[in-house]
N, C-alpha and C positions, 0 to 999 in steps of 0.2 A: 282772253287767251293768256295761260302762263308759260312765261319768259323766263327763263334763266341767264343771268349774263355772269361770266366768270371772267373774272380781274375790273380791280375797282380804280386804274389808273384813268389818264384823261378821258382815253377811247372809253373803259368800261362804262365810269359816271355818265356821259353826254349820251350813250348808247341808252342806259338805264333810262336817263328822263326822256328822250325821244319818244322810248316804247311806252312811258307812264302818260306822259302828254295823249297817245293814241289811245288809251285805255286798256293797255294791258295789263295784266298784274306781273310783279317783276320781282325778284330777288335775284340780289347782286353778290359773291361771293371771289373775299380774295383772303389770302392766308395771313395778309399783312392785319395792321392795329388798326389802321385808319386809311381811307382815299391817297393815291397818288402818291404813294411809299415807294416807287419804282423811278423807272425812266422820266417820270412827268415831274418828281419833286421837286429841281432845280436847275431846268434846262432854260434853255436860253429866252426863252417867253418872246420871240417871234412868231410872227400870221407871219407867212412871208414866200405866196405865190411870186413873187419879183424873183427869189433865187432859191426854186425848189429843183430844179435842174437836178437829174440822174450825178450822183460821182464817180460812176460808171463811164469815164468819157474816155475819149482815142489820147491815147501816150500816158493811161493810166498803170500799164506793167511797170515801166519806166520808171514812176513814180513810186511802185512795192520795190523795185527793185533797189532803188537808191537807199528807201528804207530800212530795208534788209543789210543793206552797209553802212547803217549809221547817218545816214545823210537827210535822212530827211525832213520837213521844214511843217509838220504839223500834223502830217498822219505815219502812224507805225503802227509793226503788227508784231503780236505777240505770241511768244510760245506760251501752252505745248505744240506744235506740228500734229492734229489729233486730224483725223479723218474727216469731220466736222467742217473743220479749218480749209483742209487739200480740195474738199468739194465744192465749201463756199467760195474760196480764193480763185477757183476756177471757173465757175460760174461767171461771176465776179467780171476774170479776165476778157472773158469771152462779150461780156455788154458790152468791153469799150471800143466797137467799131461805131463810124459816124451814123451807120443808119441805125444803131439799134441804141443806141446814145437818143438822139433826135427823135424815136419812137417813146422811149420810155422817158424822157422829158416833157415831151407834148402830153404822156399820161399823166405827169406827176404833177401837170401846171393844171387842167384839166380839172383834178379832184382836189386841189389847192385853192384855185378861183373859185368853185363849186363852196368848197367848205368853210372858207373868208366868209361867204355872202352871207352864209347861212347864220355864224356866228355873229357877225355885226348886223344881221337884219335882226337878232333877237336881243328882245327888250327886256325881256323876263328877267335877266339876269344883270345887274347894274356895275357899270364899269366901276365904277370904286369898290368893287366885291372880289376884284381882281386884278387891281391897279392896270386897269388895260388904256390903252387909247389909238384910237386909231388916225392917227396923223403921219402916217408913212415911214419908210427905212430906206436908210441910205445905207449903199451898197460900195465902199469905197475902195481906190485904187493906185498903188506907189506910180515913182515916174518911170517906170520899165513895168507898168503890166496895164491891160485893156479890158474890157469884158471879151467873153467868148464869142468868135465868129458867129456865132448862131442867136447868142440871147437874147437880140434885140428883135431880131425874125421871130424868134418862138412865143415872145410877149406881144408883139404886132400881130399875130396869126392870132391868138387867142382874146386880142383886144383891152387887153393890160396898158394902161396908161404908163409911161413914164417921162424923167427927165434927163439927160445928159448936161455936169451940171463941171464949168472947170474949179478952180483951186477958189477962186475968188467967191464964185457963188456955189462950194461946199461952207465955207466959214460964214456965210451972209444966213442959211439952212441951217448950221450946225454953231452957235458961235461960240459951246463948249471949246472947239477944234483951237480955235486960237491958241489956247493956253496949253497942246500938247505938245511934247517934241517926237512922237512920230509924225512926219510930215507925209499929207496925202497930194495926189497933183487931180487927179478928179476922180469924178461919182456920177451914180444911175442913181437916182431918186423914185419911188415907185410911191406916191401918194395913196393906193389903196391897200397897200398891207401895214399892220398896226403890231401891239404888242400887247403882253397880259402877264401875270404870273399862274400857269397853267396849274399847279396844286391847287392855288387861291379858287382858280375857277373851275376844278374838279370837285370841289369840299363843297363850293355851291350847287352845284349840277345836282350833285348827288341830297344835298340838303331840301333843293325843290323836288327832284323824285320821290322821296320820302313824304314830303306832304303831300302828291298826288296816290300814297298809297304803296309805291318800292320798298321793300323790307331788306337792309344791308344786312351781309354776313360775316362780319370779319374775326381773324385768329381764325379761319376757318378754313384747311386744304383740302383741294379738290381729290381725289384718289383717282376718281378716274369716270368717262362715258358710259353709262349702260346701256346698251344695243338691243334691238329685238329687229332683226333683218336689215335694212337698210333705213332703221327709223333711230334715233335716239329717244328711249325711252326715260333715262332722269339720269341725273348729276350723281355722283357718290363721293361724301367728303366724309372727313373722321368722325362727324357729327350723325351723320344717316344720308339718305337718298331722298332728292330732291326734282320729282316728277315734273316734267315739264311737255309742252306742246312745242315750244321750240326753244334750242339752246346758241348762245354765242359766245364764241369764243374770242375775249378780248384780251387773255393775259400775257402780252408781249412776249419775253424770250419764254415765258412757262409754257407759249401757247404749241410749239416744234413738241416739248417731249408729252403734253397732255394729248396729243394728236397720232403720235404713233404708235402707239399700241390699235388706235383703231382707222390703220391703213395710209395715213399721211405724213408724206417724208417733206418735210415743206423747211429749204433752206434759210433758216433764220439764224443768223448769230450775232453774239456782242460785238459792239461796237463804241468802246465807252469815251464817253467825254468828261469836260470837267468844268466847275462854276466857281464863281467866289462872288457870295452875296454882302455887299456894303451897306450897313445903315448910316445914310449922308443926312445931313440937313441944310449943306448948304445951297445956294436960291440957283447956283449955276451945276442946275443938273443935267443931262440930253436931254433936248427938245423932241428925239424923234430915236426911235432904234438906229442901230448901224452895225457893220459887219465888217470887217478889213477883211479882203477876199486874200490878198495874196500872205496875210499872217495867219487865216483861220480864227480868229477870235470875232466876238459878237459882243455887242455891250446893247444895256436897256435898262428904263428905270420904270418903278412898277409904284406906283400911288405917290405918296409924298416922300418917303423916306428911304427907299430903296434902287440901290443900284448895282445891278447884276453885270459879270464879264464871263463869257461860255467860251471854252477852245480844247481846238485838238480832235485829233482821232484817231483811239491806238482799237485797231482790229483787236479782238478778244480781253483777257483781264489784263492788267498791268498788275507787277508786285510794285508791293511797296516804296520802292526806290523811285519808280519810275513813276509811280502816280504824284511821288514827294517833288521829283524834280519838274513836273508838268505846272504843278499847281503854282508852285515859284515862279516860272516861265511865266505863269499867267498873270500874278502876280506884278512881275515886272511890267509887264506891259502894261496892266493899267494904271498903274503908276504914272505911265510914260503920254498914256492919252487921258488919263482925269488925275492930274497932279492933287485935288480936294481930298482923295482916298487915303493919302500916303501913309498917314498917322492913323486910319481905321485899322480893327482889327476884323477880318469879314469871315463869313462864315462857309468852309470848305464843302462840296460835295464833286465823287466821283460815282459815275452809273454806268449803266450798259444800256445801250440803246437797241432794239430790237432788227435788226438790220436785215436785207432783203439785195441778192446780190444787184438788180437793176431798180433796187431803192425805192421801189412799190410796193404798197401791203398788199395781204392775201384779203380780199374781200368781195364778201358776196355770196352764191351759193359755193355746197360742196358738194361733195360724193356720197352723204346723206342727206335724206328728204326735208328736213325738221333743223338741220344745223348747219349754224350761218358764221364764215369767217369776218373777222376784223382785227385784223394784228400785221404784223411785220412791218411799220408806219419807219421802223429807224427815227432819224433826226428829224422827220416833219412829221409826228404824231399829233403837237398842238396843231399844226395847221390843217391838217387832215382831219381831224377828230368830230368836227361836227357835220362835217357831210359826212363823214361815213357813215355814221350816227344815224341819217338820214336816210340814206342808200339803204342799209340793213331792217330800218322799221319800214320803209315801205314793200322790201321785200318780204318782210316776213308776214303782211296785212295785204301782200301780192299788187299789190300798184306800181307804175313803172317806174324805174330809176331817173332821174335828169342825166344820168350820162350813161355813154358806153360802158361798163364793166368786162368788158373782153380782156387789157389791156391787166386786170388784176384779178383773175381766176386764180384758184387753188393748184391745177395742175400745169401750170405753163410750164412749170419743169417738171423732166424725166429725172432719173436718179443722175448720167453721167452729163446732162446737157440739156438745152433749151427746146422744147417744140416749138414754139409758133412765137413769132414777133408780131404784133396786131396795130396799126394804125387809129388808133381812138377816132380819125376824122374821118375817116371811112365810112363806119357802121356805128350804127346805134342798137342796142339790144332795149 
């Protein structure tokens, strides 16, 4: 069977070797120079089913709204006011009641745990290929905040190990923490989710596809679906048309405007974050990923030499001022929690994250027979990436999914609003 996959970010590569693994022939196609030029280049390189929870939760207006006057403490959103924006932001508003919160968290932990297993059960691929490790993430918390009423229910439900750990045994887990002056009072410790540098490990994904036989395309733009009734009959990029038996569509924000001209209004928009990667060599580097929940920042170290801090989330693009002043912010802070950095000079990235208002991708079938979604992942594309990976080659070679796919259909939204809320624990498809 030949395979088209379009976008060569986490999702695309891990998609690509799936289908090559199964014996398909595959050509991968993204307009950039190389693998994981996007969203996947420099994000926070957390697995991290422990805290993939909906951002979509109840007193999230509250939260735009303070935004909107200046006030707020890690996510803002940006003009223009574009139609794009008034749809998704309302979308958006509309998840944060507790049941549909609690729906679409149970989904996002669901294809999280599914796609952890997948990635750390696979050997092919060698952790120092992508400075990964899987020895857990600590999810920390000042003396005036708790985790959420429900977190500990929704990883109980799901069978998610964790630990509740106080100040004493965060520093005994973490003994970086010592030497920082922001002060944490406790943590959720979740030993099964790990960390990676996710370009590192798209560059190989897509390196072993290529030796089973995938042919990459890159500097290569898609122009657009060729159709012949309800079938997708080939790809058309600037280069020529590229026949296929079936097509997927993996390229994050490109994947909204590549999809509407043939009938998909699928709300995905930016949502950009920001990184500053440090080349450290000293011996006191994290033992384990970590998150400060209530700053919004993520820190993690990837092989020997590297140590990464992710934060922030401004809805749509930032100018320049405002990407200038975030990066500083971040800056600050790790300063503040890894004093060894101070004197580094590290290396900046800002991206747009492919965002999805109840922060689920679009994957699976769609409204053509032959073409298969996998995009709108936002901030957990690394940890999603290889179950989906999975979910999509066994649909397209017709064998059943391990999980429900209800909860991540293409058309759960109507143009002004939500059809159907779906309980993943329900039903199985």
């Amino acid at each position: 069977m030949r395979v088209v996959v379009i976008g060569a970010g986490i999702a695309g590569t891990v998609t690509a070797l799936a289908l090559s693994r199964a014996g398909c022939k595959v050509d991968i196609i993204d307009s950039a120079a190389q693998a994981a030029r996007g969203a996947s280049r420099a994000n926070a390189g957390l697995i991290s089913p422990g805290h993939c929870f909906s951002w979509a939760e109840p007193g999230i207006v509250g939260v735009a709204l303070r935004s909107l006057l200046g006030q707020g403490d890690g996510i803002g959103i940006c003009p223009p006011w574009t139609p794009s924006l008034l749809r998704w932001g309302t979308l958006f508003a509309r998840e944060g009641t507790r049941e549909r919160w609690l729906l679409n968290s149970k989904a996002a932990l669901a294809l999280s745990a599914f796609s952890r297993d997948v990635l750390f059960g696979d050997t092919d691929i060698a952790l120092d290929a992508y400075g990964g490790r899987h020895d857990g993430i600590l999810y920390l918390y000042g003396e005036n905040d708790i985790p959420g009423p429900y977190d500990e229910a929704l990883l109980d439900h799901a069978k998610e190990p964790f630990e509740r750990l106080t100040y004493d045994m965060l520093l005994e887990r973490e003994p970086m923490l010592r030497s920082a002056s922001v002060k944490f009072a406790r943590g959720v410790f979740c030993p099964s989710d790990g960390t990676g540098d996710a370009a590192r490990y798209a560059a190989a994904a897509l390196e072993r596809a290529i030796q089973l036989g995938a042919t990459a395309h890159f500097g290569e733009k898609v122009l657009r679906l060729d159709l012949k009734g309800d079938v997708v009959s080939g790809v058309e990029t600037e280069r020529g048309v590229y026949k296929a038996d079936a097509v997927v569509v993996t390229a994050g924000l490109a994947s909204r405007k590549l999809l509407a001209p043939v009938g998909y209004s699928l709300p995905i928009y930016p949502v950009t974050g920001y990184s500053l990667s440090y080349r450290v060599s000293s011996s006191a580097r994290p033992r384990v990923g970590a998150v400060s929940i209530p700053d919004k920042v993520a820190w993690a170290a990837f092989g020997d030499d590297t140590v990464r801090f992710t934060g922030f989330a401004d809805i749509g693009v930032p100018g320049p001022a405002k990407a200038t002043a975030r990066l500083r912010a971040l800056s600050r802070f790790a300063s503040d929690v890894y004093p060894e950095i101070r004197d580094a000079t590290p290396s900046p990235w800002v991206g747009q994250r492919p965002m999805t208002p109840d922060n689920l991708p679009f994957l699976g079938a769609s409204g053509h027979k032959n073409l298969w979604l996998n995009c709108g992942h936002g901030a957990m594309g690394w940890t999603m990436a290889c179950g989906s990976a999975r979910i999509v080659t066994d649909l397209i070679l017709e064998r059943t999914p391990a999980i429900d796919l209800a909860p991540y259909r293409w058309d759960r939204y109507a143009r002004l609003g939500r059809r159907t809320a779906v309980d993943p624990s329900r039903t199985r498809r």
